[in-house]
C-alpha positions as CSV (number, residue, x, y, z in Angstrom):
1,X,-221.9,65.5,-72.5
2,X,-222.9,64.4,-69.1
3,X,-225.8,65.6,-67.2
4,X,-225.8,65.8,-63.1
5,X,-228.5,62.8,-63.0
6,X,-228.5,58.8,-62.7
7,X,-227.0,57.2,-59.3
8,X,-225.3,54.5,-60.7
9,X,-224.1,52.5,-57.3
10,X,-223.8,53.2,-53.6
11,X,-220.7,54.1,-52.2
12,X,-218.8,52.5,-49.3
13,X,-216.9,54.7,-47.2
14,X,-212.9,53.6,-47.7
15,X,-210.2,54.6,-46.5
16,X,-206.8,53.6,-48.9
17,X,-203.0,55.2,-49.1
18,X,-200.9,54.2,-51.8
19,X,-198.3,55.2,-50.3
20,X,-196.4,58.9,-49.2
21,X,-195.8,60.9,-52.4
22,X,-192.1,61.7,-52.6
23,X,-190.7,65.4,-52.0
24,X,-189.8,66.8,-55.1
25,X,-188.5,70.2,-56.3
26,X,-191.4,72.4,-57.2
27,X,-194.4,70.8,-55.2
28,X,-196.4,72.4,-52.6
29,X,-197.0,70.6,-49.4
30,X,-200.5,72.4,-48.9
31,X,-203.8,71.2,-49.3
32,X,-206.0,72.8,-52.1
33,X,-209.6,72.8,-51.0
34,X,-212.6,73.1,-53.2
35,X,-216.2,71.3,-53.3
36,X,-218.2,68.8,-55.0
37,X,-221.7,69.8,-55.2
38,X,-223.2,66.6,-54.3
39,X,-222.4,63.1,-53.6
40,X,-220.4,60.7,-55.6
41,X,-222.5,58.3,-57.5
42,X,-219.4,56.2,-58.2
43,X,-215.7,55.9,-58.2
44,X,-215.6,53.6,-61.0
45,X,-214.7,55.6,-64.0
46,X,-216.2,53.4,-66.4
47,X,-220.0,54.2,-64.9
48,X,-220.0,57.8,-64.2
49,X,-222.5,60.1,-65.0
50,X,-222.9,62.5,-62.5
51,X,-221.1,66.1,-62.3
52,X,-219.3,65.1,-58.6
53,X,-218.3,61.8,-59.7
54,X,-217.0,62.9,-63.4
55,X,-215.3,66.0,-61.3
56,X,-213.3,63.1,-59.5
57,X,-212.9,61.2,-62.5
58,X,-211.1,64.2,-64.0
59,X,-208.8,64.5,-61.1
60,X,-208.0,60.7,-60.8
61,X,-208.4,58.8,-64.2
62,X,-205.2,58.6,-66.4
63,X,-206.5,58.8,-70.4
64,X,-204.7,57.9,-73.8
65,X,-205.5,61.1,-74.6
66,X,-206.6,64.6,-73.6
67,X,-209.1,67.3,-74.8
68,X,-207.1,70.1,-73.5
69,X,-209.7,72.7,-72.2
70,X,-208.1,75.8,-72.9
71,X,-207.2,75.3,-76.4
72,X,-209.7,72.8,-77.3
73,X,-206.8,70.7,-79.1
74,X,-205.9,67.3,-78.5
75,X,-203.2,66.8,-76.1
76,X,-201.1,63.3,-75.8
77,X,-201.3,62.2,-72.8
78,X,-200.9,57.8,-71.9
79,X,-200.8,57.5,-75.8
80,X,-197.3,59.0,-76.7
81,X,-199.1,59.3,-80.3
82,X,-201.7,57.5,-82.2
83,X,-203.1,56.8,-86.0
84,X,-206.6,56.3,-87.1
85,X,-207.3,54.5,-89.9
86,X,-208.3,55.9,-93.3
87,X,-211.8,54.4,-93.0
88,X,-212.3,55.7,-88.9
89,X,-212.5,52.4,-87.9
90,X,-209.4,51.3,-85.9
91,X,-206.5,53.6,-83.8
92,X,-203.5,52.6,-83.0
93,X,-201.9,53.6,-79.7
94,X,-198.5,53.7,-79.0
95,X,-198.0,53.9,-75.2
96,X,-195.5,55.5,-72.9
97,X,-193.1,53.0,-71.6
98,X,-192.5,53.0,-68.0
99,X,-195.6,53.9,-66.6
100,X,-196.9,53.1,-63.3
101,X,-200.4,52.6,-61.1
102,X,-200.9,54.5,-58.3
103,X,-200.2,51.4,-56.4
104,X,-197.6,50.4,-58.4
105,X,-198.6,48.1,-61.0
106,X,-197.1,48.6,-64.2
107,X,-199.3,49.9,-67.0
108,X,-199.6,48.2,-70.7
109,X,-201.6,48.1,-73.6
110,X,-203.2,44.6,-71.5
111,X,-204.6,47.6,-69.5
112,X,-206.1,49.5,-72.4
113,X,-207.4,46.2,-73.6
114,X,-209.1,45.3,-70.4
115,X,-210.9,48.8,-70.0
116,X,-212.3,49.0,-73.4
117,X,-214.1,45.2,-73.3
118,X,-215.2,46.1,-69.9
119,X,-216.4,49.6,-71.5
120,X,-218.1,48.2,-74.3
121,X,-219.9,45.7,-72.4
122,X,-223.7,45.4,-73.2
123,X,-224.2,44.4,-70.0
124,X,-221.9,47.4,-68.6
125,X,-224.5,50.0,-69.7
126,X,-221.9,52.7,-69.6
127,X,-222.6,56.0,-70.7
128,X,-219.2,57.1,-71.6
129,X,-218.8,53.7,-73.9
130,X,-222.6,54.9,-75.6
131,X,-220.4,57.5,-77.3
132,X,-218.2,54.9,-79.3
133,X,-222.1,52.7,-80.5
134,X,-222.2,54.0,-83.8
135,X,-223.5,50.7,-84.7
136,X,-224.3,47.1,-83.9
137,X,-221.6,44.7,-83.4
138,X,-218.6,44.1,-80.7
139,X,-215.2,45.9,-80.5
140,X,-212.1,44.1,-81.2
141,X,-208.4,45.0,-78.9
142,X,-205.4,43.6,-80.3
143,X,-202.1,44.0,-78.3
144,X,-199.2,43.5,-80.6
145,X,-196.5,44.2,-77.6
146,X,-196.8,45.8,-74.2
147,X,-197.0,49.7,-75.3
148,X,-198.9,49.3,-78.6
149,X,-202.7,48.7,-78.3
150,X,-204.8,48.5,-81.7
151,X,-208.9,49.0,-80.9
152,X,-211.0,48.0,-84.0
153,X,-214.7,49.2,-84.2
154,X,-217.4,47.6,-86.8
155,X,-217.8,50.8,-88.5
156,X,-216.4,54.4,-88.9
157,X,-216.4,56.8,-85.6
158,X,-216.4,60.1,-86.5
159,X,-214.0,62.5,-84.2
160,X,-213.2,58.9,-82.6
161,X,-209.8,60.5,-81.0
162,X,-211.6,62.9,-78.5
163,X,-213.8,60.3,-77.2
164,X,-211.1,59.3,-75.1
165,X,-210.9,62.1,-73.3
166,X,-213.6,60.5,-71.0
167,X,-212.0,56.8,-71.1
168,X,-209.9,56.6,-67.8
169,X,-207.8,53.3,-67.7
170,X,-208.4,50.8,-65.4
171,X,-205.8,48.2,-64.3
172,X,-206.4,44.4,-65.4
173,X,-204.0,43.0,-62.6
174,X,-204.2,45.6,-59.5
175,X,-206.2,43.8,-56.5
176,X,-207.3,47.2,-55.7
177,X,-209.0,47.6,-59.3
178,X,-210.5,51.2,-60.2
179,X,-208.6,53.0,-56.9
180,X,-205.7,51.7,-58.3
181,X,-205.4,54.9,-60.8
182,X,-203.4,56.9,-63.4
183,X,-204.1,60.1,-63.2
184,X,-202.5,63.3,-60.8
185,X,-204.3,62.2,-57.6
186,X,-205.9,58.7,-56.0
187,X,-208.5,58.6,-53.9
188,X,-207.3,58.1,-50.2
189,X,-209.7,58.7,-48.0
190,X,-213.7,59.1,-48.7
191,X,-216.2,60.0,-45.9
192,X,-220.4,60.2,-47.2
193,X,-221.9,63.1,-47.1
194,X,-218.9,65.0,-46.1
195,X,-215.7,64.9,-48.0
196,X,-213.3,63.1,-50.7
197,X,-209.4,63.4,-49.9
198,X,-207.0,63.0,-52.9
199,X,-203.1,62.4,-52.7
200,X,-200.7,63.2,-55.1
201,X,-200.1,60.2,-57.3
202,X,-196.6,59.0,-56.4
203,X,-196.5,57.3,-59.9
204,X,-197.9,60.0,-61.9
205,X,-196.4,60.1,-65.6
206,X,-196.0,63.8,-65.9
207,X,-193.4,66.2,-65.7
208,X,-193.2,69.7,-66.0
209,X,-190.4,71.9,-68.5
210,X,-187.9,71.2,-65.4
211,X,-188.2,67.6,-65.0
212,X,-190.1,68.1,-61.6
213,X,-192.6,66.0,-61.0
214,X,-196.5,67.2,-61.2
215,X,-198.7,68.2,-59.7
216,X,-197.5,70.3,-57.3
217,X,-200.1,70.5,-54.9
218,X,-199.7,67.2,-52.5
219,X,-203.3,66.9,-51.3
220,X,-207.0,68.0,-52.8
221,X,-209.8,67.3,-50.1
222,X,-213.1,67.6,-51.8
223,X,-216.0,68.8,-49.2
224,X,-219.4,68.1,-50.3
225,X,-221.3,71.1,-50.1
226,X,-224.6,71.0,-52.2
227,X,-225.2,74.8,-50.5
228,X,-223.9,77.2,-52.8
229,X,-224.1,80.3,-50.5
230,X,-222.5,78.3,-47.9
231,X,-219.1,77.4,-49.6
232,X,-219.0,81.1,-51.2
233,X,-218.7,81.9,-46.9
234,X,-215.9,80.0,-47.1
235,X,-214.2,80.6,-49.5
236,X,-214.4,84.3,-48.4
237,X,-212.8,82.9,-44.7
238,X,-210.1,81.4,-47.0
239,X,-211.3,78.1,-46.2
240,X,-211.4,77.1,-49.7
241,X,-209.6,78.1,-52.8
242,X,-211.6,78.0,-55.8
243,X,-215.0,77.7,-56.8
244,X,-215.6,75.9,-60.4
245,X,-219.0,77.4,-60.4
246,X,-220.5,80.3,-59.3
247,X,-224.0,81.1,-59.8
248,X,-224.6,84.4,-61.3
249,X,-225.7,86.2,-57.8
250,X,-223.0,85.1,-55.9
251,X,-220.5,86.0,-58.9
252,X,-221.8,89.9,-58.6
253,X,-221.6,89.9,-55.1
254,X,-218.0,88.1,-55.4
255,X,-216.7,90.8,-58.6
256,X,-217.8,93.7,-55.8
257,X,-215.9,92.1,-53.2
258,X,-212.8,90.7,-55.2
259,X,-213.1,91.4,-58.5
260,X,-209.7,89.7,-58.9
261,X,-211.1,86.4,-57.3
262,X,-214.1,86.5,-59.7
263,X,-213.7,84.9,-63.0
264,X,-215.8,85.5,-66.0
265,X,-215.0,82.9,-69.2
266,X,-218.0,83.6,-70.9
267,X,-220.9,82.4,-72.2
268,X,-220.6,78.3,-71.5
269,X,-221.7,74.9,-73.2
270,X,-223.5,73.6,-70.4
271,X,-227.6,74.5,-70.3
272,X,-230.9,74.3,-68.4
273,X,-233.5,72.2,-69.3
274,X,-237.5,71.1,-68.6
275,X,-238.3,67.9,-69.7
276,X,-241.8,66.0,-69.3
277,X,-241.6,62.5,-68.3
278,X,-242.8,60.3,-71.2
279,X,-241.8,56.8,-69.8
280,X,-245.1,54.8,-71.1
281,X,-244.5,52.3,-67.7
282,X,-244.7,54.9,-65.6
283,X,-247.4,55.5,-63.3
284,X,-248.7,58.8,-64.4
285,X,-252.8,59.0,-65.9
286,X,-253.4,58.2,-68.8
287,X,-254.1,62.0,-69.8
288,X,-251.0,63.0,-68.1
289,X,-249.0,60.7,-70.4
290,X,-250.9,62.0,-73.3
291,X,-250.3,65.9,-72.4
292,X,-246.9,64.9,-72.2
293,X,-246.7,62.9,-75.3
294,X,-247.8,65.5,-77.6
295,X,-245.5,67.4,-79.5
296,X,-247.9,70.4,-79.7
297,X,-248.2,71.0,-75.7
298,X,-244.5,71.0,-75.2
299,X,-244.1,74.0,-77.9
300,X,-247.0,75.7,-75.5
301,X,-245.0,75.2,-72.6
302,X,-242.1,76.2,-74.3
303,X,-243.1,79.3,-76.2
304,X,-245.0,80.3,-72.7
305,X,-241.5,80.8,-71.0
306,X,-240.1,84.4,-70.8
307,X,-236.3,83.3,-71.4
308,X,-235.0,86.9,-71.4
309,X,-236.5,87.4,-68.0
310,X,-234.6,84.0,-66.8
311,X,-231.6,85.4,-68.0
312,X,-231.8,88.4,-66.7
313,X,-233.3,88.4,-63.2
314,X,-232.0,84.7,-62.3
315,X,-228.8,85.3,-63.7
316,X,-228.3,88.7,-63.3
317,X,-227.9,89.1,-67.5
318,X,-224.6,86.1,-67.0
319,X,-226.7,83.5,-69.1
320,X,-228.4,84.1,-72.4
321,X,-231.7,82.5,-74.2
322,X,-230.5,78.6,-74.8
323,X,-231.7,77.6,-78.6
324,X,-230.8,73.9,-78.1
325,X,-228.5,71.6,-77.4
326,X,-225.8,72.9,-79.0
327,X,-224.6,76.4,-76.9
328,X,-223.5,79.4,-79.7
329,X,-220.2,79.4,-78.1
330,X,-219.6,76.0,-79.4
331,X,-218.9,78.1,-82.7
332,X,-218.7,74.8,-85.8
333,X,-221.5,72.4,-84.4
334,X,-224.3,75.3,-83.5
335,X,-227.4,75.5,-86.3
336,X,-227.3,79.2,-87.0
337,X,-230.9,78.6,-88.7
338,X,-232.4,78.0,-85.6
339,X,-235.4,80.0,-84.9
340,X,-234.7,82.2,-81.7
341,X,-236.6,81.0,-79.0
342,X,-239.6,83.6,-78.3
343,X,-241.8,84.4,-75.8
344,X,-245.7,84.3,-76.7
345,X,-248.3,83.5,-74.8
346,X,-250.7,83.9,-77.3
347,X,-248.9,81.9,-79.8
348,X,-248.5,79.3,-76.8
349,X,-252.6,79.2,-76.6
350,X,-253.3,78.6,-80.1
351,X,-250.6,75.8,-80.6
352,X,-252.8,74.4,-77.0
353,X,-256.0,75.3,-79.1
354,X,-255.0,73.3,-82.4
355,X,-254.1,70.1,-79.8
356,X,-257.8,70.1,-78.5
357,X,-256.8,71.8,-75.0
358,X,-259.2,74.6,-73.7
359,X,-259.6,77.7,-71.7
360,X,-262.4,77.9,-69.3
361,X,-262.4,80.9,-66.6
362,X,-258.7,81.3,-67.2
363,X,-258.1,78.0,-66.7
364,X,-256.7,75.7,-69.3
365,X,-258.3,71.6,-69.3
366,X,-258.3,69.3,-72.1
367,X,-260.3,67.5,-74.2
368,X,-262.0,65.3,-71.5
369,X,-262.5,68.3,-69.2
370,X,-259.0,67.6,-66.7
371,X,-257.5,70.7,-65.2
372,X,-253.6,71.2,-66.7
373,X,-251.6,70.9,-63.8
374,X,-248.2,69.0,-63.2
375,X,-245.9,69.1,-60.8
376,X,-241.6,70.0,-61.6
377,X,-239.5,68.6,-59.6
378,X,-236.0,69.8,-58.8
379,X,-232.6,69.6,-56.8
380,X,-233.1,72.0,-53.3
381,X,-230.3,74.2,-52.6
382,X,-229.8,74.8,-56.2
383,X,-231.3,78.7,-55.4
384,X,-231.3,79.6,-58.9
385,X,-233.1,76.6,-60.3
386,X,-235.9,77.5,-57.3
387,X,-236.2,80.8,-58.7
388,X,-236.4,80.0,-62.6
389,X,-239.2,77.2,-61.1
390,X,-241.3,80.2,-59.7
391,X,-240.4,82.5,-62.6
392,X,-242.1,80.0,-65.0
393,X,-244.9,79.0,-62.4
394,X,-246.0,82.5,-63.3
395,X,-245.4,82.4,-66.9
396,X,-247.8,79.3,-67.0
397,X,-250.2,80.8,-65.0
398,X,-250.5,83.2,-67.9
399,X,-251.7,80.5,-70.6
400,X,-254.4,78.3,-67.4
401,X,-251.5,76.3,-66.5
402,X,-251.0,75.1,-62.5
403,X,-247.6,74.2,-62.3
404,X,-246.3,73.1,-58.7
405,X,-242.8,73.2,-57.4
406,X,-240.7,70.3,-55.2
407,X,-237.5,70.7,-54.5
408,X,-235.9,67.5,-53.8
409,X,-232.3,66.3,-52.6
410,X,-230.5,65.0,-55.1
411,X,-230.4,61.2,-54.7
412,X,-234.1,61.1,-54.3
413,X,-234.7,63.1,-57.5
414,X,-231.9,60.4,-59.2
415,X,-233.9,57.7,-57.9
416,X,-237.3,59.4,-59.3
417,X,-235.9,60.0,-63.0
418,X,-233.9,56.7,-63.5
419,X,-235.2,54.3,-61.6
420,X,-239.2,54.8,-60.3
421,X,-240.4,57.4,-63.0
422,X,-242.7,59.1,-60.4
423,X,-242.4,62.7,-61.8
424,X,-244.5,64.9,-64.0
425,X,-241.3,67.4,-65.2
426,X,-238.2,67.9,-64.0
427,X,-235.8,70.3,-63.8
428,X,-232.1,69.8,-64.3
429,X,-229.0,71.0,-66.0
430,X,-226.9,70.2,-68.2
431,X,-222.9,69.2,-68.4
432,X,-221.1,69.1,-71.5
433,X,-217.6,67.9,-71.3
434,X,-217.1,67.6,-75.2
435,X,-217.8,70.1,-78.2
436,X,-218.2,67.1,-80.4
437,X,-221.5,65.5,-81.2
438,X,-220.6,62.1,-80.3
439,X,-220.0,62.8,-77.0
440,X,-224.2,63.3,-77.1
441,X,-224.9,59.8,-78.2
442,X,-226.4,58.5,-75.0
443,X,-228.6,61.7,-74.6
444,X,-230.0,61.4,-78.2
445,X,-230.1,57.7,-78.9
446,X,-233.5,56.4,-77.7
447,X,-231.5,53.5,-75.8
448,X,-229.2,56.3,-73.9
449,X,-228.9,56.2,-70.7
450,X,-229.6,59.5,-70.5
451,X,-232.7,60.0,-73.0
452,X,-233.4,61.3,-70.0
453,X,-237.9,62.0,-71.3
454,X,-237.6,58.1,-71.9
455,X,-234.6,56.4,-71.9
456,X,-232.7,53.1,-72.7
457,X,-235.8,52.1,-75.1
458,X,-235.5,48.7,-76.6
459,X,-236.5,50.4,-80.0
460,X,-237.5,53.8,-80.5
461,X,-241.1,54.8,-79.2
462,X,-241.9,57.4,-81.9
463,X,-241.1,58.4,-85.5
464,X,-239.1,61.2,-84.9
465,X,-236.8,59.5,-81.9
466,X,-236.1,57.2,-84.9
467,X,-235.1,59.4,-87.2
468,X,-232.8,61.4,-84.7
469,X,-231.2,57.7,-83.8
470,X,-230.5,57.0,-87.4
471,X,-228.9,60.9,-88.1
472,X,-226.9,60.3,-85.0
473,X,-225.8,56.8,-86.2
474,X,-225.1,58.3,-89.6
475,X,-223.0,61.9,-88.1
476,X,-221.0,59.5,-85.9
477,X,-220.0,57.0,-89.2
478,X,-219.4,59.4,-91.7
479,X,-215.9,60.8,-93.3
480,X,-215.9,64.6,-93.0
481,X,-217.3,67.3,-90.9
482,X,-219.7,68.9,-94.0
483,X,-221.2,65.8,-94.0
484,X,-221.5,65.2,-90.3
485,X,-222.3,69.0,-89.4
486,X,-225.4,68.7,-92.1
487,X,-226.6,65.8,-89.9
488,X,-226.0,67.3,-86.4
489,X,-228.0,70.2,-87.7
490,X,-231.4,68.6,-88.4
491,X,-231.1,66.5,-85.2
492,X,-231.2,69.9,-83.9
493,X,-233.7,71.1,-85.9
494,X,-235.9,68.2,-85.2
495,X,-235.3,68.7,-81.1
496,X,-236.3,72.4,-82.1
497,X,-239.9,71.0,-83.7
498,X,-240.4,68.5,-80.9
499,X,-239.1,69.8,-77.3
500,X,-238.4,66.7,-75.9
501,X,-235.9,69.0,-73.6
502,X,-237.1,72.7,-73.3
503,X,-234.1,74.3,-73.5
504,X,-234.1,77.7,-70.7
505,X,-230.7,79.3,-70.8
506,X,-226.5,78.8,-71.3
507,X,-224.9,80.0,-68.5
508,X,-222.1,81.7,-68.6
509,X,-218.7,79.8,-67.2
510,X,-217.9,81.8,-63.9
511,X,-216.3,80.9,-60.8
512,X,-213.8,81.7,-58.3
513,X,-209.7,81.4,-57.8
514,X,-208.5,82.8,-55.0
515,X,-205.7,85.1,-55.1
516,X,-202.9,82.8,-53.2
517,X,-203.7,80.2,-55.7
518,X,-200.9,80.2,-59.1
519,X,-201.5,78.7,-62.7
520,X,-205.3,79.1,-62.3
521,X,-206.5,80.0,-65.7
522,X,-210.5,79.3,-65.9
523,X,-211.9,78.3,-69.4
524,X,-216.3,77.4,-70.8
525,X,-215.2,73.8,-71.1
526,X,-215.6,71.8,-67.7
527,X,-213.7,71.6,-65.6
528,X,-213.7,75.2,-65.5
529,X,-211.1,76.4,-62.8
530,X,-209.3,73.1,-62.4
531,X,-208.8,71.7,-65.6
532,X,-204.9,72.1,-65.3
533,X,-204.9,70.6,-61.5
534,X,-201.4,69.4,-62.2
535,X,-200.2,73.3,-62.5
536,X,-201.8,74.7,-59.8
537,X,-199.7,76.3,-57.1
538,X,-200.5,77.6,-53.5
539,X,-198.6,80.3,-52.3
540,X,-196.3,78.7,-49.3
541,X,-197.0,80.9,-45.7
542,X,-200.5,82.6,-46.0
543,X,-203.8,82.1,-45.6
544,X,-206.2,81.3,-48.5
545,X,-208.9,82.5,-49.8
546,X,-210.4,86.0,-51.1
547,X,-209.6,89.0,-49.3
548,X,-211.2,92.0,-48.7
């Protein structure tokens, strides 16, 4: 999982070639265009944790192994084949030989070795390497010969092979150290605020059932385009390609258009989410922090929400009424015995009632006599964020509530919930890149990174962030799924009880693939439309994009 928040470091602009990509049978010389929807936070693989900078990640990092997104099996990928040990503490990967950099060191298990300490770091603070911290204690890397790495862990990892998917290797020797890459594409040329330019990897490992070299598409420039009706103009002019995601009023007005452009996967993993900010350093009042504190007022909040009416006038009926963190399409790790969320204000009132809170003249205070009113904060341009804002403005008007809106850009609203904490509520969604549990870890352990109500917390601030820490611990350490499943559940149950994140809606997985773009076959897990870059074809002699 990976949520489109912290900004990790600032990014010089750069400007690197590794060197013309050879001709090759089966490649296209054309220039696939599609667009980040904000600003990379990071090129280094090993601190990413936004959606633009895991999005480039995808497209550049080389991993041992892959999650592949269509059929949800793993795929080999750097790791020819691996074993994990009977006890799910140690994997042995056996590497392909005769693999190259982008720049054209040579790749080894020394690699492997070099990105896992770096990853496992303390002092890294890493989301991706949160996943593997099923306990205390350090990894251990032992590299028996030049294509055969052996990673030790102090205790069991449950589902410890799909992790990985997320790990892209760095090189331990390459001067130009993360740019120097194994994956389809490098990063040649990066300009802020207005583009990323990829180049085929000259060096890339893969081949396709001919023995030409992938991908086929030479160059991928990434604009950065954080207006959504903007790049659906342009990909109607032809000036873009695909769209990973469409919002659900664009997609309508797309399927009328093109319906062959418009893709529907269905319903998807990733959510939206409120959550109150319930950092105790930050500089809120006193009764704010206790408002937000208090298990009782986020169930108001919560059960005051009209979720049908989110999915059905903000997303035009392509999003349905979120439960948790788990979406239903993720079919194994989903707690059936979830209550469905419902909408009652009345019920809402009484749970504010039982918690001291009052209605005086319509309007709701506490027990000291303060007015309830907060502030959400959100990214601007996301259009349908802005209108589920004002949608549940209303519904909280309903119970005495003043809620105000501000709509942000998003590197001041990444500096506001990571690194100030001046914010009431926010408003965000949320990225899932793995149906396994693990890949929550640094959401759900109170000293996540992305505990995003209070995160990385030296020990866990309340009973019930304890007990979700030690469940977690335990699903990640133990031998089978029953076991692990039974876990997951009650950590969902006990995010149910306490709403530290009030879960809105699951969207469904929709985007946009033009029609002079082969191969494209869009799928719920993200990467939607581009998660098999290295197949994609453009048609040779004709311009892109939807027509009419």
């Amino acid at each position: 999982m990976r949520r489109s928040l912290r900004c990790v470091i600032s990014l010089l602009s750069l400007c690197w070639f590794a060197g013309a990509a050879p001709s090759g049978l089966g490649q296209s010389g054309a220039e696939l265009h599609f667009c980040l929807h904000g600003e990379p936070k990071t090129f280094n693989p090993i601190f990413v944790d936004d959606e633009a900078s895991e999005n480039v990640r995808y497209l550049t990092g080389g991993v041992l192994i892959r999650v592949n997104r269509h059929t949800q099996a793993l795929d080999p990928a750097l790791a020819e084949s691996w074993q994990v040990s009977q006890d799910g503490r140690k994997v042995t990967f056996h590497l392909r030989k005769g693999v190259y950099f982008s720049d054209g060191t040579p790749f080894s298990s020394a690699d492997v070795a070099y990105t896992m300490k770096l990853l496992m770091d303390p002092e890294t603070h890493s989301a991706t390497g949160d996943a593997f911290r099923t306990a205390e204690g350090t990894i251990d890397v032992q590299t028996p010969s030049s294509d055969v790495a052996v990673i030790s862990f102090p205790t069991l990892v449950a589902g410890l092979e799909r992790l990985f998917d997320q790990v892209a290797i760095l090189s331990a020797k390459s001067p130009k150290k993360e740019m120097s890459v194994l994956g389809p594409y490098y990063i040649s040329e990066y300009v802020a605020g207005s583009y990323v330019l990829l180049r085929r990897n000259p060096n890339y490992w893969k081949h396709d059932a001919d023995g030409h070299a992938l991908p086929y598409i030479e160059t991928v420039r990434l604009d950065i385009q954080r207006n959504r009706d903007v790049e659906l103009m342009r990909f109607r002019r032809g000036e873009l390609q695909l769209i990973n995601r469409l919002d659900a009023e664009q997609f309508d007005r797309l399927q009328k258009e093109s319906p062959v452009a418009a893709r529907n996967a269905g319903t998807g993993l990733d959510g939206e989410e409120i959550w109150f900010n319930q950092v105790a350093a930050s500089t809120l009042p006193d009764y704010k922090k206790k408002w937000f504190q208090t298990a009782a007022f986020r169930k108001a909040i919560s059960m005051a929400i009209n979720r049908d009416d989110l999915a059905r006038v903000v997303f035009d009926g392509h999003a349905t009424p979120a439960y948790g963190p788990v979406s239903p399409s993720n079919h194994f790790w989903f707690n059936t015995s979830l209550p469905a969320p419902k909408h009652d204000p009345q019920g809402a009132i009484q749970q504010l009632s039982h918690a001291g809170f009052r209605l005086e003249n319509s309007i709701l205070k506490d027990s000291a006599g303060n007015r309830v009113e907060f502030t959400v904060i959100t990214n601007s341009g996301n259009t349908a964020r802005e209108k589920m804002a004002t949608m549940i403005q209303q519904d909280l008007s309903e119970v005495g509530i003043t809620m105000k809106v501000v709509t942000l850009d998003f590197p001041s609203l990444i500096e506001r919930i990571t690194r100030t904490f001046d914010y009431d509520a926010c408003l965000l969604g949320l990225v899932n890149t793995d149906l396994d549990p693990n890949g929550q870890l640094t959401v759900w352990m109170s000293s996540g990174e992305d505990h995003q109500w209070n995160p990385n917390q030296k020990t866990p601030a309340t009973a019930w962030e304890a007990e979700i820490d030690k469940l977690m611990r335990e699903q990640a350490a133990a031998p089978s799924e029953k076991v692990r499943k039974a876990k997951f559940d009650r950590v969902q149950q006990i995010v149910a009880e306490q709403q530290p994140f009030i879960y809105l809606v699951n969207q469904d997985a929709l985007s946009a693939v033009s029609s002079e773009l082969d191969g494209a076959d869009p799928v719920a897990l993200n990467p939607q439309a581009f998660w098999n870059i290295e197949s994609l074809r453009l048609k040779p002699g004709r311009k892109m994009g939807a027509s009419k």
